[in-house]
ZAVEX-458231 format. One record per residue (C-alpha): residue in three letters; x, y, z. Coordinates in nm, 3 decimals, decimal comma, always signed. Example, Ala and Ser with C-alpha at 12.3 -4.5 7.8 and 13.67 -1.06 7.14 Angstrom:
! ZAVEX-458231
+------+---------+---------+---------+
! rest !       x !       y !       z !
+------+---------+---------+---------+
!  Ala !  +1,230 !  -0,450 !  +0,780 !
!  Ser !  +1,367 !  -0,106 !  +0,714 !
+------+---------+---------+---------+
***
This chain:
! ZAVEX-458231
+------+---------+---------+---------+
! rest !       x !       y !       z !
+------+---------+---------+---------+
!  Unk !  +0,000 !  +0,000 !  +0,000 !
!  Unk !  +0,250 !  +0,240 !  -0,111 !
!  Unk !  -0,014 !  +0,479 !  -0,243 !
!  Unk !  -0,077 !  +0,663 !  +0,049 !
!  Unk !  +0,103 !  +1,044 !  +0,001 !
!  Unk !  -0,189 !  +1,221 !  +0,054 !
!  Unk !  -0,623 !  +1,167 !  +0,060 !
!  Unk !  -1,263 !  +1,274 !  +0,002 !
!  Unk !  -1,516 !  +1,432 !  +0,176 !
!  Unk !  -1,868 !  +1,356 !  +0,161 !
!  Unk !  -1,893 !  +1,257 !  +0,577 !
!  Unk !  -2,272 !  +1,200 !  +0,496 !
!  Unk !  -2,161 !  +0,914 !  +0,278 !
!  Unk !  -1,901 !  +0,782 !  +0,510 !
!  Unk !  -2,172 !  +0,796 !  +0,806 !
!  Unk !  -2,473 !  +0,661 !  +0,581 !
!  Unk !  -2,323 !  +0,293 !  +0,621 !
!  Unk !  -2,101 !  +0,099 !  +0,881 !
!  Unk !  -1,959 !  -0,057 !  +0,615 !
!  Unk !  -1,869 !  +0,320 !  +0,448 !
!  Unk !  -1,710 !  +0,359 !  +0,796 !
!  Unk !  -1,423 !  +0,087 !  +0,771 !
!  Unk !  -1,357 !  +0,231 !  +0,463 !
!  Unk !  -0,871 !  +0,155 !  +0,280 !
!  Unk !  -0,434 !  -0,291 !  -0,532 !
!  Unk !  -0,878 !  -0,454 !  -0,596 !
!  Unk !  -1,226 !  -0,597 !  -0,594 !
!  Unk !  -1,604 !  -0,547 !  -0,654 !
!  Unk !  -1,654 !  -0,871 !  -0,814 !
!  Unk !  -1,493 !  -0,918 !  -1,098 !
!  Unk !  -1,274 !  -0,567 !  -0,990 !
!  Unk !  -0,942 !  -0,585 !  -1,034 !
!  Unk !  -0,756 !  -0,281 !  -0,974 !
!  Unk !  -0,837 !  +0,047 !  -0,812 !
!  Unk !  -0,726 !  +0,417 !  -0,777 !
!  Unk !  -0,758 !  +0,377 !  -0,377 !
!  Unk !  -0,470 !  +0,321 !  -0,153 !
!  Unk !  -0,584 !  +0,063 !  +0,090 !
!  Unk !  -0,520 !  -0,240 !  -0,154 !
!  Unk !  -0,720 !  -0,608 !  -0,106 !
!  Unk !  -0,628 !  -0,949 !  -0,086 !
!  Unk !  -0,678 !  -1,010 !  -0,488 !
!  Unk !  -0,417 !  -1,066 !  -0,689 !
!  Unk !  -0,408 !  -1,098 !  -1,118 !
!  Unk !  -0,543 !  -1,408 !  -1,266 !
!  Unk !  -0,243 !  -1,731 !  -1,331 !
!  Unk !  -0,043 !  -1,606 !  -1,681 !
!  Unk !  -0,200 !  -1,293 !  -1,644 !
!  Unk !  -0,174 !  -0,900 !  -1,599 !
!  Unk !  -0,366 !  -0,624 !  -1,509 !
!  Unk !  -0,245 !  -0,250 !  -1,553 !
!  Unk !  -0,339 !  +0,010 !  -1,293 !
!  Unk !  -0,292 !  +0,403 !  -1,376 !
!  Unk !  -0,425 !  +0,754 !  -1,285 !
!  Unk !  -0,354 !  +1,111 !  -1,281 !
!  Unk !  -0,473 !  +1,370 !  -0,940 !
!  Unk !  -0,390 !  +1,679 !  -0,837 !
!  Unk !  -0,109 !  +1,537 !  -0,610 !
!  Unk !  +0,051 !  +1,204 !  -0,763 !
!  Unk !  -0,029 !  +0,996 !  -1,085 !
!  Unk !  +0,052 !  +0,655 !  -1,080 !
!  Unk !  +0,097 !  +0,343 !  -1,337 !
!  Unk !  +0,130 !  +0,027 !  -1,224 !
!  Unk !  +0,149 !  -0,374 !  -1,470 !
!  Unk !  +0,126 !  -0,650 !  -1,257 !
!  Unk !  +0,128 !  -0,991 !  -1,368 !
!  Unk !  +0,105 !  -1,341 !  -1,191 !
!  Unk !  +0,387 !  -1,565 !  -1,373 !
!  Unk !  +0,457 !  -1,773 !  -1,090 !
!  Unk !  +0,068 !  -1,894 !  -0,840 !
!  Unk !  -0,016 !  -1,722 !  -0,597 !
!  Unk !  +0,278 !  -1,433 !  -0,638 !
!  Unk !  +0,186 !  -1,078 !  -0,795 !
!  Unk !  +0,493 !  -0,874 !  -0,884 !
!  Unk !  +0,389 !  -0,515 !  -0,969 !
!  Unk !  +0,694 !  -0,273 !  -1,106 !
!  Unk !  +0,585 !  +0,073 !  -1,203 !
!  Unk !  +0,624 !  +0,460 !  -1,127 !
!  Unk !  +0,486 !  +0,703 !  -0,933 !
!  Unk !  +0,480 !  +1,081 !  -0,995 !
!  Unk !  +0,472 !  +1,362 !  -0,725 !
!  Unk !  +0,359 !  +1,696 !  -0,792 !
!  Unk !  +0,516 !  +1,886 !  -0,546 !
!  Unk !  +0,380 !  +2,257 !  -0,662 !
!  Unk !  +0,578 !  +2,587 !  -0,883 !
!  Unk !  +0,653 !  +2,305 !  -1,136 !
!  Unk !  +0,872 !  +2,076 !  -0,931 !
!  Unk !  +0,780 !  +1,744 !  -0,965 !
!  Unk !  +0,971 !  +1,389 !  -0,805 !
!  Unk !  +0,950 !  +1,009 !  -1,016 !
!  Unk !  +1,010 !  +0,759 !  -0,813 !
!  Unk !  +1,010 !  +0,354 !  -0,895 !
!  Unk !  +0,774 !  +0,091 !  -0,752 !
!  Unk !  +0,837 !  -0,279 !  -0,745 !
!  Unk !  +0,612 !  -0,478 !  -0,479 !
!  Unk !  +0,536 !  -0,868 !  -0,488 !
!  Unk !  +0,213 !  -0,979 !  -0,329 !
!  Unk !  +0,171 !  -1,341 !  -0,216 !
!  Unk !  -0,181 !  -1,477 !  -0,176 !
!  Unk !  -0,229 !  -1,720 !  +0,091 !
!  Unk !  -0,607 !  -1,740 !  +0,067 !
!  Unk !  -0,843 !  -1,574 !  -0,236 !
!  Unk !  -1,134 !  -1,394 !  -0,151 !
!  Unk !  -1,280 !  -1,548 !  -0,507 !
!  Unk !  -1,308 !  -1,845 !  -0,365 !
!  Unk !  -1,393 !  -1,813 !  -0,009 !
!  Unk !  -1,567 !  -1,576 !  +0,174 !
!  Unk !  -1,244 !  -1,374 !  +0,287 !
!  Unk !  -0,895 !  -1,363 !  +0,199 !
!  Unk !  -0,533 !  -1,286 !  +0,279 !
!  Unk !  -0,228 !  -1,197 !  +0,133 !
!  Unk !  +0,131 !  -1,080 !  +0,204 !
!  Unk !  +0,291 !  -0,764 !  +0,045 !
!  Unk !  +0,662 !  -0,651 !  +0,022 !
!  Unk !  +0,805 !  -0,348 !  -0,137 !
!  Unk !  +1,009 !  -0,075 !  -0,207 !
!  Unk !  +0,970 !  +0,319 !  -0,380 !
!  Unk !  +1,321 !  +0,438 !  -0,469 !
!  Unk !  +1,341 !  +0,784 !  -0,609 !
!  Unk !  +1,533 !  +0,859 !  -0,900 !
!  Unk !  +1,753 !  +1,144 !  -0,804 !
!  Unk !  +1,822 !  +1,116 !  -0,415 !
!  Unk !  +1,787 !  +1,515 !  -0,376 !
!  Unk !  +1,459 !  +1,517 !  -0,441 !
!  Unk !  +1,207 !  +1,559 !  -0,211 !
!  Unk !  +1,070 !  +1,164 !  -0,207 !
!  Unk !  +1,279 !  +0,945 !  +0,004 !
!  Unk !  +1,374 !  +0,620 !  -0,050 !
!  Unk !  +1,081 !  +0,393 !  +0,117 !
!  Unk !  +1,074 !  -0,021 !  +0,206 !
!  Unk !  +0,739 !  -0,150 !  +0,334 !
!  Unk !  +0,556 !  -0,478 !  +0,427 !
!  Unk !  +0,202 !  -0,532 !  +0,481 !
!  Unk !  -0,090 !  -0,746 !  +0,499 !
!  Unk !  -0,459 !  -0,669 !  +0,296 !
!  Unk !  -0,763 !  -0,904 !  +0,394 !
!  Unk !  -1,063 !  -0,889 !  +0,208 !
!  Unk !  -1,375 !  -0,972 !  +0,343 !
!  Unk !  -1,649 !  -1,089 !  +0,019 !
!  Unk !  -1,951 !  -1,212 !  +0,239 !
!  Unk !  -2,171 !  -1,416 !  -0,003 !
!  Unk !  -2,479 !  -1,252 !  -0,160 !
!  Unk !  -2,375 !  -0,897 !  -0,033 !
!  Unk !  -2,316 !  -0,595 !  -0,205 !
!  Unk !  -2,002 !  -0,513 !  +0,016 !
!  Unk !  -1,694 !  -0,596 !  -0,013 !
!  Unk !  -1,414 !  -0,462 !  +0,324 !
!  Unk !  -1,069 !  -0,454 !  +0,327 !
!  Unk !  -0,812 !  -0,383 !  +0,576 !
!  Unk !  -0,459 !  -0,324 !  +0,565 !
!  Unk !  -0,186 !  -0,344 !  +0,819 !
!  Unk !  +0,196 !  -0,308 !  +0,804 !
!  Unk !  +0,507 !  -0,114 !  +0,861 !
!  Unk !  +0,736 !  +0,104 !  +0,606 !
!  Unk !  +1,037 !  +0,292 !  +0,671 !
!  Unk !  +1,153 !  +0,587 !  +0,483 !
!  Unk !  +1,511 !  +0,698 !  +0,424 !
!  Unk !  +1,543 !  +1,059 !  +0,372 !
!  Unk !  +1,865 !  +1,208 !  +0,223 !
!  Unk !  +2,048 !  +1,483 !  +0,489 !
!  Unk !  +2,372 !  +1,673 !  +0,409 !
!  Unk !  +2,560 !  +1,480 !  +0,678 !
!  Unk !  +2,420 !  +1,148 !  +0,620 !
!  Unk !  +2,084 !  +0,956 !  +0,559 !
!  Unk !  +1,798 !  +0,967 !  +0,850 !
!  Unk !  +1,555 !  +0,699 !  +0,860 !
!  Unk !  +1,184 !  +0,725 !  +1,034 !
!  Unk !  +0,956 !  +0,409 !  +1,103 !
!  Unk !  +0,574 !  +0,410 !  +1,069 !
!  Unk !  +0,255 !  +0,177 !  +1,140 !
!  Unk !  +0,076 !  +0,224 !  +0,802 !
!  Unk !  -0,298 !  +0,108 !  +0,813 !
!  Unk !  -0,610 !  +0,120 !  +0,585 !
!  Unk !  -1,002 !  +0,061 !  +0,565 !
!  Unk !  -1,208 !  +0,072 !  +0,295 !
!  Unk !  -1,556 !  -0,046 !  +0,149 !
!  Unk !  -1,665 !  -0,128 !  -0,175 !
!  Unk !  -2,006 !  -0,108 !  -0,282 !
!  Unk !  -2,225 !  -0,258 !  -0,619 !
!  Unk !  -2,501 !  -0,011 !  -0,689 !
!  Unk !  -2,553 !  -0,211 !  -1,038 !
!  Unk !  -2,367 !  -0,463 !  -1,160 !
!  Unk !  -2,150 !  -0,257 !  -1,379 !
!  Unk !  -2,116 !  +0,088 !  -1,110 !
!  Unk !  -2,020 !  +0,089 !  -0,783 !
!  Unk !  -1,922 !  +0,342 !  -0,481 !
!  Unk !  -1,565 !  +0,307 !  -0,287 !
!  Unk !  -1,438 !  +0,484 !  +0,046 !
!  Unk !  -1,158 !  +0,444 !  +0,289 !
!  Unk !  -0,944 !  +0,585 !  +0,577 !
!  Unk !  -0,621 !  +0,556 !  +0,569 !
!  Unk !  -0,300 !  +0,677 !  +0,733 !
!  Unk !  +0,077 !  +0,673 !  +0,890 !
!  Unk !  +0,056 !  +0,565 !  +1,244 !
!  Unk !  -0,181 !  +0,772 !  +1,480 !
!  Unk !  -0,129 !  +1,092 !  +1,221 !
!  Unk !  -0,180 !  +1,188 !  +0,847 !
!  Unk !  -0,499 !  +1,029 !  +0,884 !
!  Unk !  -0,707 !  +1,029 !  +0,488 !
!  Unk !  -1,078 !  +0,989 !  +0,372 !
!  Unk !  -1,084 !  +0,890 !  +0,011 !
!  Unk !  -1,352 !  +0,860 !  -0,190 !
!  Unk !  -1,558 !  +0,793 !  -0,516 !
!  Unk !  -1,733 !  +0,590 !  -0,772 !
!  Unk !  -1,625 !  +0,313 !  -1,008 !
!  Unk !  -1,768 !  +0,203 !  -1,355 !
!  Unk !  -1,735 !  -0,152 !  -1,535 !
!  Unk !  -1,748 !  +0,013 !  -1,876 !
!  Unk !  -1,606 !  -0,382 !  -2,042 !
!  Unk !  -1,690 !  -0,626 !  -1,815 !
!  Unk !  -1,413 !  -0,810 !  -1,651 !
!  Unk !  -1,145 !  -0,609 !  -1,866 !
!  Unk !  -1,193 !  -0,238 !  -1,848 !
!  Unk !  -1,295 !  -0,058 !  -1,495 !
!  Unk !  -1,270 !  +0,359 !  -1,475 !
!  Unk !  -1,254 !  +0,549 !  -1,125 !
!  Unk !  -1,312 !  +0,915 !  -1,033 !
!  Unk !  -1,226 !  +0,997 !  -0,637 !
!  Unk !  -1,129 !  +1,217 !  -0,427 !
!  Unk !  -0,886 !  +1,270 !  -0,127 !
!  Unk !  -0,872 !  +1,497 !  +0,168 !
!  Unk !  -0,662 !  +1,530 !  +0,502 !
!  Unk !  -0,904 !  +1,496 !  +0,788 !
!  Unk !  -0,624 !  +1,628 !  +1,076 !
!  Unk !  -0,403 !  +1,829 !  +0,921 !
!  Unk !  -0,414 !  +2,207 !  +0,652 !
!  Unk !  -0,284 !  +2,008 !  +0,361 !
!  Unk !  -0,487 !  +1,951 !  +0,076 !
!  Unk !  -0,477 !  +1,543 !  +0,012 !
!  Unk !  -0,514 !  +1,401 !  -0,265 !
!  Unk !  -0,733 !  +1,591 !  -0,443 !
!  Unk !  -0,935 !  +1,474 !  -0,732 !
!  Unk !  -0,783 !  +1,174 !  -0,924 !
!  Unk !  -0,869 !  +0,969 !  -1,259 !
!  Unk !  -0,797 !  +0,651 !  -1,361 !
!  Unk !  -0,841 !  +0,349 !  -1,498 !
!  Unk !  -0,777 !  -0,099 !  -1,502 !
!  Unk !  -0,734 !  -0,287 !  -1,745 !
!  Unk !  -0,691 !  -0,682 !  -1,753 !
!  Unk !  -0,659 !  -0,860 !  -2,069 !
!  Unk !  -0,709 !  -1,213 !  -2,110 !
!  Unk !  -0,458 !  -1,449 !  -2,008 !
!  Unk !  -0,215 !  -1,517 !  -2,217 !
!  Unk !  -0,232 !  -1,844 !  -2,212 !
+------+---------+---------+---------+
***
């Protein structure tokens, strides 16, 4: 759960539903990729891969992931920071997510995530990052909604003039998923770096190709702090058939 920089409003949303309360990579139904940070326990079908990417006000991402080997995901992509008066920071992702239970076949399921960001030019304002962490998705049968919660560590290097300083945070995530129809759906989560930098996130999904093509529209907000979040963000996944 790397994507996590930044952060929706609508509270009335967010209170309208318990579920909209637990609300933090994949998953209404055949879902299988998302703009949001707080990822799920889903993972790209055997000899196949899925391609995640979206522009916001903050960051724009694009992430391929493919499953060559069961069970393991390896994503390697980019993420771009906009960090305001036209300086901007690209950073590389590579993560590998084990599944150790799918939620497509029972009723929840739970995976293990390990990864790194690593900026490209070590001035920049990005640090270097490592984190681990663990998504479970909860799919009860016949239900419209679809949890997942995230759990894990990271620790961020940041370049000084007189050597490197390293911090360590909890990083956590909740977030619901919601079928309206079967092709358009709702999302929201909270999501954040230990007790602070806590984010609501939210927005709506649409199926536009079933099982291959999925657009999002969302938006991100800092609930304790005077930044601005993530802002409005578009995007879109795509999974082709396997290849084989």
């Amino acid at each position: 759960m790397p994507k996590r920089s930044q952060a929706i409003h609508p509270l009335a949303l967010l209170l309208a539903s318990p579920a909209l309360l637990l609300a933090a990579v994949l998953h209404p139904g055949a879902l299988a990729g998302q703009v949001f940070t707080t990822d799920d326990a889903g993972i790209a079908d055997p000899s196949a891969c899925q391609l995640e990417a979206w522009a916001g006000e903050a960051e724009s991402w694009i992430l391929p992931a493919c499953q060559f080997v069961p069970n393991l995901e390896i994503t390697a992509g980019a993420l771009f920071t906009d960090f305001g008066a036209g300086s901007r920071d690209l950073a590389g992702i590579l993560e590998g997510k084990y599944q150790l239970r799918s939620p497509d076949e029972e009723e929840w399921g739970w995976a293990v995530v390990l990864g790194a960001a690593l900026p490209t030019a070590s001035e920049l304002a990005r640090p270097a990052e490592v984190f681990g962490y663990v998504p479970v998705t909860w799919a009860p049968e016949a239900c419209p909604l679809i949890l997942h919660l995230n759990l894990g560590w990271s620790m961020a290097r940041f370049p000084e003039p007189q050597g490197t300083d390293s911090e360590h945070f909890l990083v956590w995530g909740a977030r619901s998923d919601v079928e309206f129809t079967s092709r358009l759906g709702g999302t929201a989560e909270l999501f954040g770096l230990g007790g602070e930098e806590t984010q609501f996130h939210v927005g709506l999904w649409s199926e536009v190709v079933p099982e291959r093509l999925v657009l999002f529209v969302s938006h991100g907000f800092h609930l304790d702090s005077g930044e601005d979040g993530l802002g409005f963000q578009a995007g879109f996944a795509w999974t082709p058939a396997p290849f084989r």
